[in-house]
C-alpha positions in Angstrom: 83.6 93.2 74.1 81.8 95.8 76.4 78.5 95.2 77.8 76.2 97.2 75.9 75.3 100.8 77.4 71.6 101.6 79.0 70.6 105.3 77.1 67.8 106.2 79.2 69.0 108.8 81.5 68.5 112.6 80.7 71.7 113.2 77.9 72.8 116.5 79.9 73.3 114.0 83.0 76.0 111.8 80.3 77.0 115.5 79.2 78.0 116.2 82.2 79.4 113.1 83.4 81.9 113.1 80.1 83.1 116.6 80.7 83.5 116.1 84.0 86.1 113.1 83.4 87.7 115.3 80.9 88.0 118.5 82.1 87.4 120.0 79.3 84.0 120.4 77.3 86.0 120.0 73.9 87.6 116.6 74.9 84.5 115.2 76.4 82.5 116.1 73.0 85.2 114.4 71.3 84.5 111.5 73.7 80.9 111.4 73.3 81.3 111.6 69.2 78.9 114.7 69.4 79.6 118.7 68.6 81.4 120.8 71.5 78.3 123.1 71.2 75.9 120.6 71.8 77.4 119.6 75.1 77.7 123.3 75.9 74.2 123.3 75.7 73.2 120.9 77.7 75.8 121.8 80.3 74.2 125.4 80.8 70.5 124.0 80.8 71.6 121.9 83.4 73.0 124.6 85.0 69.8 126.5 84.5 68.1 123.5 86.1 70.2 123.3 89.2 70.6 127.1 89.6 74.6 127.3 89.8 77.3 127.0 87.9 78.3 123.6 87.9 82.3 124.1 86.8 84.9 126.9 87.0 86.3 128.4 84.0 89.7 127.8 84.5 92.9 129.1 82.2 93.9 125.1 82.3 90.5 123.5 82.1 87.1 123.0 84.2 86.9 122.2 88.3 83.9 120.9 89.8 82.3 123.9 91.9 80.3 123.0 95.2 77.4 122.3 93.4 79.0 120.6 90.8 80.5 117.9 93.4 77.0 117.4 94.6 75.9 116.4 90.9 78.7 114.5 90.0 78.0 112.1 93.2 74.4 112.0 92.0 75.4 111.4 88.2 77.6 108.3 89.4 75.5 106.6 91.3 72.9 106.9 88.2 75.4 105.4 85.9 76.4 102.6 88.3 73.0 102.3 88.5 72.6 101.8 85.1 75.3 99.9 84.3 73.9 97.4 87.1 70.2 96.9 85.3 71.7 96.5 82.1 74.4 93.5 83.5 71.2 92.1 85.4 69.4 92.1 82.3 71.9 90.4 80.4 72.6 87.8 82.7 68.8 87.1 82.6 69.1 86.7 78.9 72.3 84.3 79.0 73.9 86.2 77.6 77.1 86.2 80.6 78.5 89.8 78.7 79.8 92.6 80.7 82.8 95.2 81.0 84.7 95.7 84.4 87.4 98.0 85.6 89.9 97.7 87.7 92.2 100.1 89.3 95.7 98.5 90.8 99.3 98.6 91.7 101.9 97.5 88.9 103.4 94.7 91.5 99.8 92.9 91.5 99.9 92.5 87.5 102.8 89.9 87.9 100.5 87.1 89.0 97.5 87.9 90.8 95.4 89.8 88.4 96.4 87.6 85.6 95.2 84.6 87.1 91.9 86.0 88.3 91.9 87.4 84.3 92.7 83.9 82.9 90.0 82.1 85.5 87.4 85.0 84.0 88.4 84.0 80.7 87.9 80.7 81.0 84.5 81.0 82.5 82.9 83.9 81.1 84.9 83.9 78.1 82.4 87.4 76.9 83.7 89.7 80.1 86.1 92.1 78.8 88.6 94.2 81.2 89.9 97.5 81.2 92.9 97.6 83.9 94.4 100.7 85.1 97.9 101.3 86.9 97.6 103.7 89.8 99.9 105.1 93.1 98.1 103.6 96.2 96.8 107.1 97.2 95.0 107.7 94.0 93.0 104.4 93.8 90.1 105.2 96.5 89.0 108.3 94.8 89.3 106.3 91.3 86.5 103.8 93.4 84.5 106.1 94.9 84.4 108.8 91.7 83.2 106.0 89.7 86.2 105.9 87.6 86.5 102.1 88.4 84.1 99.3 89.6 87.2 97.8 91.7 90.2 98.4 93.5 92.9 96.1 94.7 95.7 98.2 96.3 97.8 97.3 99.5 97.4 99.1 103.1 94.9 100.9 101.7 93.1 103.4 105.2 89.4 102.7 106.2 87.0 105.6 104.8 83.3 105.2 104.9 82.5 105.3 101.1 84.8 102.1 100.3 83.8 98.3 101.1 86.0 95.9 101.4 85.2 92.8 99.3 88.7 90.4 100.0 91.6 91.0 102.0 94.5 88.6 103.0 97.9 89.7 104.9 101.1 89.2 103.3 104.9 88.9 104.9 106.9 92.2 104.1 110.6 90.9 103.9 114.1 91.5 102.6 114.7 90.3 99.6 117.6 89.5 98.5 120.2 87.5 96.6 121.2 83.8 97.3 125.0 84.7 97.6 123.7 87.6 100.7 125.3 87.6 103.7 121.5 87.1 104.7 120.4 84.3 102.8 120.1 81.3 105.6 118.3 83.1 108.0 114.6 82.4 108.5 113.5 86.1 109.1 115.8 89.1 110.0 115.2 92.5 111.5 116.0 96.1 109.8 119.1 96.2 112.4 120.3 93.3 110.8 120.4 94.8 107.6 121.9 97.9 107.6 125.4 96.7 107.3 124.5 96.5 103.2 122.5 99.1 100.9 118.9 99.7 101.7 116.6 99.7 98.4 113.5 101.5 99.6 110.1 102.4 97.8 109.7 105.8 97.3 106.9 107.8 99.4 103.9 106.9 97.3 104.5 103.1 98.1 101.9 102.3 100.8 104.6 99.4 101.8 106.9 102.6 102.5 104.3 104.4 105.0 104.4 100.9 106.8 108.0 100.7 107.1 108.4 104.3 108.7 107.7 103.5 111.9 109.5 100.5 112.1 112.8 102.3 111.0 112.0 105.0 113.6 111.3 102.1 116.6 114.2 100.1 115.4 116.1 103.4 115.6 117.7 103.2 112.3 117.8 105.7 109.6 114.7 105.7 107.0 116.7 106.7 103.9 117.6 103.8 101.3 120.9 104.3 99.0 118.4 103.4 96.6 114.9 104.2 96.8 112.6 103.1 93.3 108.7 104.2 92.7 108.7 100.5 91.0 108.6 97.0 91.9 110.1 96.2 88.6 113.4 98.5 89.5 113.6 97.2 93.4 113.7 93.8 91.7 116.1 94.4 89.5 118.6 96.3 91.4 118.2 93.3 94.2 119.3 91.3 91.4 122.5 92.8 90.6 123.3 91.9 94.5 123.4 96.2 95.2 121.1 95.8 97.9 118.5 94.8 100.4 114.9 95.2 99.0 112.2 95.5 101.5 108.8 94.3 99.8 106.2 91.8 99.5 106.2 88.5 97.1 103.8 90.1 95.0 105.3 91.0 91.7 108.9 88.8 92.2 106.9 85.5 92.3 109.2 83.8 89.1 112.5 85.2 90.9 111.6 83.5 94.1 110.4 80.4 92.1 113.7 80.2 90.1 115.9 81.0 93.1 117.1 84.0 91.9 116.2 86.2 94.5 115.0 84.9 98.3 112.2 86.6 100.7 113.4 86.7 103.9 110.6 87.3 106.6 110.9 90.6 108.4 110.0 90.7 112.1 109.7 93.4 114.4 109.9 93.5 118.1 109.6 89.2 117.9 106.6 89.5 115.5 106.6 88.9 111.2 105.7 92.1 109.7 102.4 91.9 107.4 100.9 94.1 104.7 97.2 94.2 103.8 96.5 93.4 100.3 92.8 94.6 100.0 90.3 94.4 97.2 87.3 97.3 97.3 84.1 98.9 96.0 82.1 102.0 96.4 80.0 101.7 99.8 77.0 103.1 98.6 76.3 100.9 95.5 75.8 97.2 94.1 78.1 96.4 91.8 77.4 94.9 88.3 76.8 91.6 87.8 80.4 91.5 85.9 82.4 93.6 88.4 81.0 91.0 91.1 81.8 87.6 89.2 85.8 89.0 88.4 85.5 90.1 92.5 85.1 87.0 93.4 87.8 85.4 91.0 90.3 88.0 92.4 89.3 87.5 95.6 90.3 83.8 95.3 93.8 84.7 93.0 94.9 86.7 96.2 93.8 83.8 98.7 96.2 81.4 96.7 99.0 84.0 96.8 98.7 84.4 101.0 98.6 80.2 100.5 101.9 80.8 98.6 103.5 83.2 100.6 102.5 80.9 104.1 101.3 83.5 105.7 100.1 82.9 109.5 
């Protein structure tokens, strides 16, 4: 159930806000359930307004001109804005409804985000969730655009229109089978693992932008004989025994706890290698009364996976 939808902004402001999402005046009348000439309209009087074309005309859709970026910031925070009184109101009422979305990485949905989602269930069983699987990179704009009330993404870089609401550090390791020449060991190096197929992530994996220096100070090659743009296929190619996998626990949780696989600790130059797991909102507004209850239940799902995962 979605929390119910505060109508009293100007309608060329929601006009706007729709087509802007879509990129296309057609798809975001289709959106809004309204005629493509009536959001025509009220894009060019807002234009009228404003004194500038808001969007370029493009062959392949609308882009956001200068002046259009500068409304489109403004038209986000109004909606946040709204979306914030109308939670606030609701809570006052009892009611406890709401609608929160969250942007993450596909890894994250094999145990953390469920059992934030099962603890918000449980407690404020009226909260409904809409939750969107995104590369690293794409998440911050997805925040700070307004696409999303939250973000949880790993290694994610400081930039002044994000807050960080929860963090915790997790060990980056090998993982591996039980019958590898590695299992035993209580942490290894990348030196000691090149004697066996390297199974990489693939460029957009933040884990994979942390590794790249280490390769290059450990003087080894950074080039995998598999490299995946998935947790899922790491997993299961360290499964069939074809390789070493170098990633978090996050997303192979039931293959550690059913001994199929083992995380080895990596170290570099005598120290464990750790990965920041980090859960975000927009700087430069409050969040919903919603988005901040399922923050807080997120933010404790990730403090008992760094409790799992023993991390110093």
């Amino acid at each position: 159930m979605k929390a119910r939808t505060l109508r009293i902004h100007a309608p060329s402001l929601q006009y706007f806000d729709a087509v802007r999402r879509a990129g296309s005046i057609r798809e975001g009348a289709r959106q809004l359930n309204v005629a493509s000439s009536a959001v025509n309209r009220q894009i060019l009087k807002l234009e009228a307004e404003v004194g500038a074309p808001l969007f370029e005309r493009l062959p392949g859709g609308l882009k956001l001109t200068a002046a259009g970026e500068v409304m489109a910031h403004h038209v986000t925070t109004v909606v946040r804005d709204l979306e914030r009184t109308a939670s606030e109101l609701d809570a006052i009422q009892g009611l406890r409804v709401g609608h929160v979305e969250l942007a993450t990485l596909e890894g994250v949905c094999h145990r953390i985000v469920p059992a934030a989602l099962e603890a918000a269930h449980r407690v404020h069983p009226r909260l409904s969730f809409g939750i969107g699987i995104l590369e690293t990179g794409r998440i911050p704009a997805a925040i700070s655009e307004g696409d999303v009330h939250l973000g949880l993404a790993f290694e994610v870089r400081r930039r002044a229109e994000l807050r960080q609401l929860a963090m915790v550090r997790l060990r980056l390791g090998a993982v591996v089978r039980a019958d590898s020449p590695l299992a035993g060991r209580e942490a290894v190096t990348l030196r000691d693992c090149t004697d066996q197929p390297l199974i990489l992530p693939k460029m957009n994996f933040a884990n994979r932008d942390q590794l790249h220096p280490l390769f290059f100070q450990s003087r080894v090659r950074d080039r995998g004989q598999f490299e995946a743009g998935s947790v899922e296929m790491m997993k299961q190619l360290a499964l069939r025994g074809m390789g070493v996998a170098f990633m978090t626990r996050v997303g192979i949780e039931t293959a550690l706890e059913q001994r199929e696989l083992l995380h080895i600790p990596l170290h570099h130059q005598g120290r464990p290698v750790l990965s920041e797991l980090g859960l975000y909102a927009r700087a430069d507004s409050a969040l919903p009364v919603a988005a901040e209850a399922a923050a807080a239940l997120i933010g404790q799902a990730m403090q008992d996976c760094a409790a799992a995962d023993g991390t110093p």
